[in-house]
C-alpha positions as CSV (number, residue, x, y, z in Angstrom):
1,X,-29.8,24.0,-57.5
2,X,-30.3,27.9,-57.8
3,X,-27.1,30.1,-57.1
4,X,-28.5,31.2,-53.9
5,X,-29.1,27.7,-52.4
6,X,-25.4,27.4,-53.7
7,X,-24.3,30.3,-52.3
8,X,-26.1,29.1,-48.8
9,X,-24.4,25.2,-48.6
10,X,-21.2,27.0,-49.6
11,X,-21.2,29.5,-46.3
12,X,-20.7,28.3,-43.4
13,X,-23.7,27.0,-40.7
14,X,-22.9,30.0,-38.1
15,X,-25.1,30.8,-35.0
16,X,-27.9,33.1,-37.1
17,X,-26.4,36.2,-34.0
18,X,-23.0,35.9,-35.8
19,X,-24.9,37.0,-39.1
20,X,-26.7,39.9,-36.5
21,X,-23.7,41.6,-35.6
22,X,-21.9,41.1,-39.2
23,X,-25.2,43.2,-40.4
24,X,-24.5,45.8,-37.8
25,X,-20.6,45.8,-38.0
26,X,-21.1,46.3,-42.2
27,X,-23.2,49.3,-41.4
28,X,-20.4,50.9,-38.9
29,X,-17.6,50.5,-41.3
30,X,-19.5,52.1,-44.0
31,X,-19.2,54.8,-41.6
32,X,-15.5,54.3,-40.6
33,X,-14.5,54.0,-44.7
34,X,-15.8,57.6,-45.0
35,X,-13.6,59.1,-43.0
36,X,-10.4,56.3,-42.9
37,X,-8.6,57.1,-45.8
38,X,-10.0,61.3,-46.3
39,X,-9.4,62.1,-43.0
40,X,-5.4,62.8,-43.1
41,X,-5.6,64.3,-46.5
42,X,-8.6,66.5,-45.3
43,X,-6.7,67.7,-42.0
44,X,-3.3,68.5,-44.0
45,X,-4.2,70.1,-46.8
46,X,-7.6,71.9,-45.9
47,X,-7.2,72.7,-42.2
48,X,-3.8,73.2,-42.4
49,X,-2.2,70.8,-39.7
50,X,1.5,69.4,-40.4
51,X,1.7,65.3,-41.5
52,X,3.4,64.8,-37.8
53,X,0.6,66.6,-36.4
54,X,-2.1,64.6,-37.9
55,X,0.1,61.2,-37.7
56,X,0.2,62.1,-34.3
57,X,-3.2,63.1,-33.2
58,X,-4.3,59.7,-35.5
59,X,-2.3,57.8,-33.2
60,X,-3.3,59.7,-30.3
61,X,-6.3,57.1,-30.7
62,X,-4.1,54.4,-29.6
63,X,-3.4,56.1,-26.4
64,X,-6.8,56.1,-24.7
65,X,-7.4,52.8,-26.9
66,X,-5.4,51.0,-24.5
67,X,-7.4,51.9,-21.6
68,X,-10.6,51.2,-23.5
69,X,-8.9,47.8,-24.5
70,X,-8.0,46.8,-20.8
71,X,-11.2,48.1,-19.5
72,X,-12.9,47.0,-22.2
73,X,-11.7,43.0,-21.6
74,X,-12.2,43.0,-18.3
75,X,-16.1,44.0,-18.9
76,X,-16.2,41.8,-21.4
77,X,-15.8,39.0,-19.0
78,X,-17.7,41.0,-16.3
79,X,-21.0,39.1,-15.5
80,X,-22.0,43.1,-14.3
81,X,-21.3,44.2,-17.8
82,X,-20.7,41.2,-19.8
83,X,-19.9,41.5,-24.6
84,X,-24.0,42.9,-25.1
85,X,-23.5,46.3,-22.5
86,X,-19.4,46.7,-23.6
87,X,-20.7,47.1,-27.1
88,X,-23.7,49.3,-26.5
89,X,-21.4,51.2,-24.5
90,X,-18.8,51.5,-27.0
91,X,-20.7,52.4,-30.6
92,X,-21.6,55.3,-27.9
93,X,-18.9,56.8,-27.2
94,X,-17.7,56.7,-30.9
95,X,-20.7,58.7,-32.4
96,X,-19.7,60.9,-29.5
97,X,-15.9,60.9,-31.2
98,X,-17.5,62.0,-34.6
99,X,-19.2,65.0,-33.3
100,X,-16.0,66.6,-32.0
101,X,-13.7,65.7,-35.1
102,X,-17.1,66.9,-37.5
103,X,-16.5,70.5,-35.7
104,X,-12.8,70.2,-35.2
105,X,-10.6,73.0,-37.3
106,X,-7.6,73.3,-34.8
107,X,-5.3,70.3,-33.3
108,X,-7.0,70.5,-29.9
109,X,-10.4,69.7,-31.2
110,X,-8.7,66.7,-33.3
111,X,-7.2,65.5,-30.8
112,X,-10.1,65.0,-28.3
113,X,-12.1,63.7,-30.9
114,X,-9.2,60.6,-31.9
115,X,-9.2,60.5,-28.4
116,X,-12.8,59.8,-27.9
117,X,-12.3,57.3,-31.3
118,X,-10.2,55.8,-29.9
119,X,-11.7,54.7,-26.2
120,X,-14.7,53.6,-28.1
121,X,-12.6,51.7,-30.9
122,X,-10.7,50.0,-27.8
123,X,-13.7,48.9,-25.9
124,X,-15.3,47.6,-29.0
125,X,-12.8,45.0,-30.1
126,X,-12.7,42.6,-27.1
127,X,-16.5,42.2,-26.6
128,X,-16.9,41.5,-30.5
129,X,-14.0,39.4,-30.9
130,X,-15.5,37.2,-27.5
131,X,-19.0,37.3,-29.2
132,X,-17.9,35.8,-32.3
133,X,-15.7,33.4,-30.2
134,X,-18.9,32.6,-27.6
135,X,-21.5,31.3,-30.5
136,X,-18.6,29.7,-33.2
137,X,-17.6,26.0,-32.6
138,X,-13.3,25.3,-32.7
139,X,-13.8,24.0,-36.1
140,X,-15.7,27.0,-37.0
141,X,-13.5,29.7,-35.5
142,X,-11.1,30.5,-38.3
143,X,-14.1,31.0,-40.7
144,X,-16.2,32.7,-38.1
145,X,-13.8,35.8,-37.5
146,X,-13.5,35.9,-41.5
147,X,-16.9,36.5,-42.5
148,X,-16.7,39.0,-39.8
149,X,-13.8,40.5,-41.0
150,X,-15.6,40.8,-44.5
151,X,-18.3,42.2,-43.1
152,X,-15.9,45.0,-41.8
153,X,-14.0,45.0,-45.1
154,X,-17.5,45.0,-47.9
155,X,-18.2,48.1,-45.3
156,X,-15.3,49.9,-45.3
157,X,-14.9,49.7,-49.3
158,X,-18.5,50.6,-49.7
159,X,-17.8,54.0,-47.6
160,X,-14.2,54.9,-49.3
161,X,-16.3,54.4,-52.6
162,X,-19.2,56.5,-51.5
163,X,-16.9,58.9,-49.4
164,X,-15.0,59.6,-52.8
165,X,-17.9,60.2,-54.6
166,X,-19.0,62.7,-52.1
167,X,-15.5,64.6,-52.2
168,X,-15.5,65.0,-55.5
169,X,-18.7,66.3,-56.2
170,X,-19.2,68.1,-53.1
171,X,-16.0,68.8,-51.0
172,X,-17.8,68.5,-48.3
173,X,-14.8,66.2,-46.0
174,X,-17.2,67.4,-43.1
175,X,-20.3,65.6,-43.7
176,X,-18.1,62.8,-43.9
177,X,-18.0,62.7,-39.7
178,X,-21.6,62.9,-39.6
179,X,-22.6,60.0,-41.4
180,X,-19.7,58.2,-39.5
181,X,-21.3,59.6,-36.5
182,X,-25.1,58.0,-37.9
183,X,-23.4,54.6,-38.7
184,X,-22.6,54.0,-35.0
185,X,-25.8,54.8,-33.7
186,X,-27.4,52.5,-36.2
187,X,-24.9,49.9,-34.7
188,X,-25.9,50.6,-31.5
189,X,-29.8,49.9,-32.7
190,X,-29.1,46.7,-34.0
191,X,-27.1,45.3,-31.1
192,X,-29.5,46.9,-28.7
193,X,-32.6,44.9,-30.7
194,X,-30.9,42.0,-31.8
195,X,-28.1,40.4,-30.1
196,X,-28.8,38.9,-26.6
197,X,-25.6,38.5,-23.6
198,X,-23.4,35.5,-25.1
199,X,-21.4,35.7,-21.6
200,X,-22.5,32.7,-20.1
201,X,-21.8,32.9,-15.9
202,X,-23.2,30.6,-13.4
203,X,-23.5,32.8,-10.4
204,X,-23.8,36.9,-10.0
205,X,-20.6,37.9,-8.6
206,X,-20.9,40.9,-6.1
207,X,-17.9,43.7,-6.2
208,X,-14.8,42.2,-4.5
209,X,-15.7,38.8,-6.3
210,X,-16.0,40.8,-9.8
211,X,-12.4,42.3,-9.2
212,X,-11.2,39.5,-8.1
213,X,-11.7,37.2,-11.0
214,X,-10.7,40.5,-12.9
215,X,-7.5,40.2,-11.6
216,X,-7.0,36.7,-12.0
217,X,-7.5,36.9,-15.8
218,X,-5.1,39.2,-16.6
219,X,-2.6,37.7,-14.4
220,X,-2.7,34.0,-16.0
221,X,-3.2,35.8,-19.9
222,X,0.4,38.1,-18.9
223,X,1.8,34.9,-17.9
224,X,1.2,32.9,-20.8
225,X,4.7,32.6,-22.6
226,X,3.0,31.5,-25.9
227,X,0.2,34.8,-25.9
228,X,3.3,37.3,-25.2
229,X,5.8,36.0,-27.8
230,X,2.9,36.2,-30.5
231,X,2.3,39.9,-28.8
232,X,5.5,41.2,-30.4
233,X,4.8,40.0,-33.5
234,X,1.2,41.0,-33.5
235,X,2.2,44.5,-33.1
236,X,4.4,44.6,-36.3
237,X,1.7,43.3,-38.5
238,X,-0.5,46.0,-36.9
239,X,2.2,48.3,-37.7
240,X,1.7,47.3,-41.1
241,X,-2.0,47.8,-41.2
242,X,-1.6,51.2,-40.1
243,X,0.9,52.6,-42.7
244,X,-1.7,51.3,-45.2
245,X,-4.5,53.9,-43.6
246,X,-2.3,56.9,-42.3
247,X,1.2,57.0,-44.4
248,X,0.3,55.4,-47.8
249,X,-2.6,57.6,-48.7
250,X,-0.3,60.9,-47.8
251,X,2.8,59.3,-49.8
252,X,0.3,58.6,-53.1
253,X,-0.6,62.2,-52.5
254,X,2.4,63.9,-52.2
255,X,5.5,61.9,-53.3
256,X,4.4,59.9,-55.9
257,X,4.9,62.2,-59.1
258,X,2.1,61.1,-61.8
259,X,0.8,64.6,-62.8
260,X,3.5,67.1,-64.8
261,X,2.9,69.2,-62.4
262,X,4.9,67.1,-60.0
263,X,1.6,66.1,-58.1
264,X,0.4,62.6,-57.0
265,X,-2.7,60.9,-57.6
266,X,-6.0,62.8,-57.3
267,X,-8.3,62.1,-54.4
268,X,-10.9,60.1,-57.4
269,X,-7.7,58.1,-58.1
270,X,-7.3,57.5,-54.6
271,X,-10.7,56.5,-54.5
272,X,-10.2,54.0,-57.1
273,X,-7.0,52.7,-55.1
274,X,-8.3,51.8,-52.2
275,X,-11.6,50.6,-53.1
276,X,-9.6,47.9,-54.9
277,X,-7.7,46.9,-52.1
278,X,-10.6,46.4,-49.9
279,X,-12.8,45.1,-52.5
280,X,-10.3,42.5,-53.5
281,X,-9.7,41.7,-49.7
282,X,-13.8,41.2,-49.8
283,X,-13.2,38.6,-52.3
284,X,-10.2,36.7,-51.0
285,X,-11.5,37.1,-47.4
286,X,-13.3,33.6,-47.0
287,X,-11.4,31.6,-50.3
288,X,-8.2,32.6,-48.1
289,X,-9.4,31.6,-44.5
290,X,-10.7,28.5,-46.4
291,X,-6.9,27.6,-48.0
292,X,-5.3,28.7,-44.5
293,X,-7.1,26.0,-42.7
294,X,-4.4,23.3,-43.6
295,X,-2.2,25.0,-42.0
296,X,-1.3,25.6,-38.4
297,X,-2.5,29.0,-37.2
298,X,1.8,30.1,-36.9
299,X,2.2,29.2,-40.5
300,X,-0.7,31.4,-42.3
301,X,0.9,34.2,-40.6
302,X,4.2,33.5,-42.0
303,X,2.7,33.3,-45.4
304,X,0.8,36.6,-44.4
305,X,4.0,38.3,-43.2
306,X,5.9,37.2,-46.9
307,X,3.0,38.8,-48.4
308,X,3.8,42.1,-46.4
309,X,7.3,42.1,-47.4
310,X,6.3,41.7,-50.9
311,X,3.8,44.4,-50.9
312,X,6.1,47.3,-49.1
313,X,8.9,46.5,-52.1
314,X,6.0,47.0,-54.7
315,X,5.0,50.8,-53.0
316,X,8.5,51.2,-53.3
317,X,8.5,50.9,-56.9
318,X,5.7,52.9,-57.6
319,X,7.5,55.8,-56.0
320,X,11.1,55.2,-57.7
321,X,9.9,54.1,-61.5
322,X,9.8,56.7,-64.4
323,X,6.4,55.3,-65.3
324,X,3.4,53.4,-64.9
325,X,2.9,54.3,-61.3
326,X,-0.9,53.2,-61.6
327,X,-0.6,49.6,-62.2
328,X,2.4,49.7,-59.5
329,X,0.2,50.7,-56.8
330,X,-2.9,48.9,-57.7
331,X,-0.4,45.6,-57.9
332,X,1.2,46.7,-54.0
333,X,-2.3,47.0,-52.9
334,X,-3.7,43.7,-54.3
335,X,-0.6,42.1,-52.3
336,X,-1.2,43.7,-49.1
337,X,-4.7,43.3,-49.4
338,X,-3.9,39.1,-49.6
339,X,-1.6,39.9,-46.8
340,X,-4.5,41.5,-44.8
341,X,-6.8,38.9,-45.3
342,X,-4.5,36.2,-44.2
343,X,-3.4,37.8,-41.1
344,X,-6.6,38.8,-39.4
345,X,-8.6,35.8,-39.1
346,X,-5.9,33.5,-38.0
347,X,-4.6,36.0,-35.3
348,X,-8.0,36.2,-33.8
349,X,-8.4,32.2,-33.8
350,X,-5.2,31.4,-32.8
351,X,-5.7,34.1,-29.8
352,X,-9.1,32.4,-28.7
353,X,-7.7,29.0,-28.8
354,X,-4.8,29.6,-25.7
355,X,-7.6,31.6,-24.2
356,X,-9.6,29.8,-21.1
357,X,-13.2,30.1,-22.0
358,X,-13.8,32.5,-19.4
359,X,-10.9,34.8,-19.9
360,X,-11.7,35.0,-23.4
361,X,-12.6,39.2,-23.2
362,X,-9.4,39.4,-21.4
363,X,-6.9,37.2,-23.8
364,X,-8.8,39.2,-26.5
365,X,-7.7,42.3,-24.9
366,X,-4.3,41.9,-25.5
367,X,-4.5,40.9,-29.2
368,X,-6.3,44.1,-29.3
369,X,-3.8,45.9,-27.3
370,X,-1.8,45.2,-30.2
371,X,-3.8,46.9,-32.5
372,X,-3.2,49.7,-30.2
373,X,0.2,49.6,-30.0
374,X,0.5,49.2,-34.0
375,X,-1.6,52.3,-34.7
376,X,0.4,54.5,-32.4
377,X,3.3,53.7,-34.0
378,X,2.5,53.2,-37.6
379,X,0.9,56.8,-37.9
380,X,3.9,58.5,-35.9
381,X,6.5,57.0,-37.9
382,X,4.8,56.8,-40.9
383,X,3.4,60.7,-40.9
384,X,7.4,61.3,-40.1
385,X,8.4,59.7,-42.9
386,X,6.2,61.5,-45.2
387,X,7.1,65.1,-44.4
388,X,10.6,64.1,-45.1
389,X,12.3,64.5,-48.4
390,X,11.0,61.9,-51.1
391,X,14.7,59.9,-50.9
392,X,13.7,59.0,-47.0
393,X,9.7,58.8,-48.1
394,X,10.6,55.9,-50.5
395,X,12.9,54.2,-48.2
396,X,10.5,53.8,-45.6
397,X,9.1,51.5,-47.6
398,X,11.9,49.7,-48.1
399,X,12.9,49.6,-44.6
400,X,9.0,48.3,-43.7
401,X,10.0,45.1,-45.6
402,X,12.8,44.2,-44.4
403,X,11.1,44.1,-41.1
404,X,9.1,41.5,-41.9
405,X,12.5,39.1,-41.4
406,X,12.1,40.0,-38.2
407,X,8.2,38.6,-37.7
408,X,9.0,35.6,-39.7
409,X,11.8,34.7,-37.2
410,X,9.8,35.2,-34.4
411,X,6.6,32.8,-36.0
412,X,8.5,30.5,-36.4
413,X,10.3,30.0,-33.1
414,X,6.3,29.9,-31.6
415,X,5.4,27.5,-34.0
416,X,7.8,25.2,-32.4
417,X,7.1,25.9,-28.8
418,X,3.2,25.2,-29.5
419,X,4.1,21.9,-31.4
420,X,6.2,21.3,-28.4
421,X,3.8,22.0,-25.3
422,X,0.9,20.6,-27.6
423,X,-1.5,24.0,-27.0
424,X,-4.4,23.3,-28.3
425,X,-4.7,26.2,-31.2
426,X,-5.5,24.4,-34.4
């Protein structure tokens, strides 16, 4: 048997539109990873906005994120719009987003371009998520939102690695928007030619019908007890997620002293970094969703949320040690990025097994609302944090992991009710 045929009976046997949009979300993230992890460096120390200021105007994204989110669901399951047009619409709307922030060199420009991200980030995640929950089978699921998540993650590392390399020979942070900017049109192409309506209806509603059943979705998903307890702690790990792309490359920079100058790690160092945390999530992505299946959806994000906890005390160290600061950071990121991969798949399955098939957009909204709610206030507090002295800059991180009790309390007590009520989640 050649490696390839290996390779091909080790992958899972997913509807061939799954491996479509995979193609088409690697190519946006390439995008995304040039401008992730260089954007808050770029706007603090070149433009000359404050951390708070960015931190802020990164998290601004959440703000019209939510609307994009609960408009974005309710299209999703809109036989009018349906997943294809609520993604077309969306990779729109962020190449849009790109063209302000590529000309932005005061906050007001910034902060209608993370606007504009961020409505076309929120309209984006509940038709993919349904998509990849329309053509997977139950059995499938968990492994189904991994390979797309490692799709997103092979991406993103291939654009911090290229995005590095541009900085440093170049300096050019600018040029940066506009290939972000490029990747979502290119997104746009290949849903456009290549992915067909997965929203399967049996009748075309007219207007008051539409709204009605638009109204009846989100009123059974905000009364499912089960979905908003898992809310809560779906925020926090989205929290978590954040600090890793808005406070942690500004606390490397700036309060981590490696250089005798005082100075933190350079941006090729940064480079290096990061593009070992998300290549070694690329790696673990599938192995991990693979290992996690034994367990019950609740209990892989325990394990996720110890992971976190472990992680934030390493960042810790890497600010408070007298030496070795390198293999400190690269060891905090190779937890966290274990942690990552752990936590995204199962949160999307568990979400799509309470939802009813045809309130998946909607239920789908909310996990993403959580993603909003997490990136608001991970940039905010974290961009505080790091424009304070370094003895409250290194206690953050400290105080990020003892959080995590607080996740691991509330998993637990929804692992119970689900055993109790038998849901059917895995």
């Amino acid at each position: 048997m050649t490696p390839l045929q290996s390779l091909k009976n080790w992958l899972p046997n997913l509807d061939r539109r799954i491996w479509i949009l995979m193609a088409g979300r690697l190519l946006s993230q390439i995008g995304n990873g040039f401008v992730l992890f260089y954007a808050p460096i770029f706007f603090v120390n070149q433009v000359g906005l404050s951390a708070a200021a960015v931190g802020f105007g990164i998290g601004s994204q959440s703000i019209s994120g939510v609307l994009g989110r609960i408009v974005g669901g309710s299209m999703a399951d809109s036989p009018q719009w349906g997943r294809r047009k609520t993604l077309l619409f969306s990779a729109a709307i962020s190449a849009l987003a790109d063209v302000f922030l590529s000309f932005s060199n005061n906050f007001s420009i910034f902060l209608i371009g993370n606007l504009c991200m961020g409505l076309g980030i929120g309209l984006y995640w509940p038709a993919t998520e349904a998509v990849v929950a329309d053509l997977s089978k139950l059995h499938q699921r968990n492994e189904a939102f991994a390979l797309t998540r490692l799709a997103d993650t092979v991406g993103m590392g291939a654009g911090v690695i290229w995005g590095g390399w541009l900085i440093a020979v170049t300096g050019a942070y600018r040029a940066l928007f506009v290939i972000d900017g490029i990747s979502f049109l290119v997104f746009f192409g290949v849903i456009w030619l290549a992915i067909d309506e997965t929203l399967e209806t049996v009748e075309i509603l007219d207007s008051e019908q539409t709204h009605h059943q638009m109204l009846k979705g989100w009123k059974t998903a905000l009364s499912d007890r089960p979905l908003l307890i898992y809310s809560v702690v779906n925020i926090l790990f989205t929290t978590y997620l954040a600090f890793i792309n808005s406070a942690l490359p500004l606390y490397f920079s700036n309060h981590v002293p490696v250089q005798a100058n005082g100075e933190g790690f350079s941006s090729t160092v940064l480079s290096v970094l990061f593009s070992w945390y998300i290549i070694l999530a690329a790696l673990c992505q599938l192995p991990v969703a693979r290992f996690l299946n034994r367990f019950r959806y609740p209990q892989a994000l325990i394990l996720s949320a110890v992971l976190w906890a472990g992680g934030f005390a390493l960042i810790w160290l890497t600010g408070t040690v007298a030496r070795g600061h390198l293999a400190w950071a690269a060891l905090g990121l190779a937890v966290m990025a274990l942690a990552t991969v752990a936590y995204t798949p199962a949160a999307s399955a568990l979400v799509a097994g309470l939802a009813p098939d045809a309130m998946r957009g909607v239920y789908l909204s909310i996990n993403s609302l959580c993603w909003a709610g997490g990136y608001f206030i991970g940039p905010i507090i974290g961009g505080w944090a790091m424009d304070q002295a370094p003895q409250i800059a290194n206690g953050f991180w400290l105080v990020a992991a003892l959080s995590v009790i607080s996740a691991i309390l509330i998993l637990r007590y929804l692992d119970r009710r689900l055993q109790k009520t038998r849901r059917l989640i895995h």
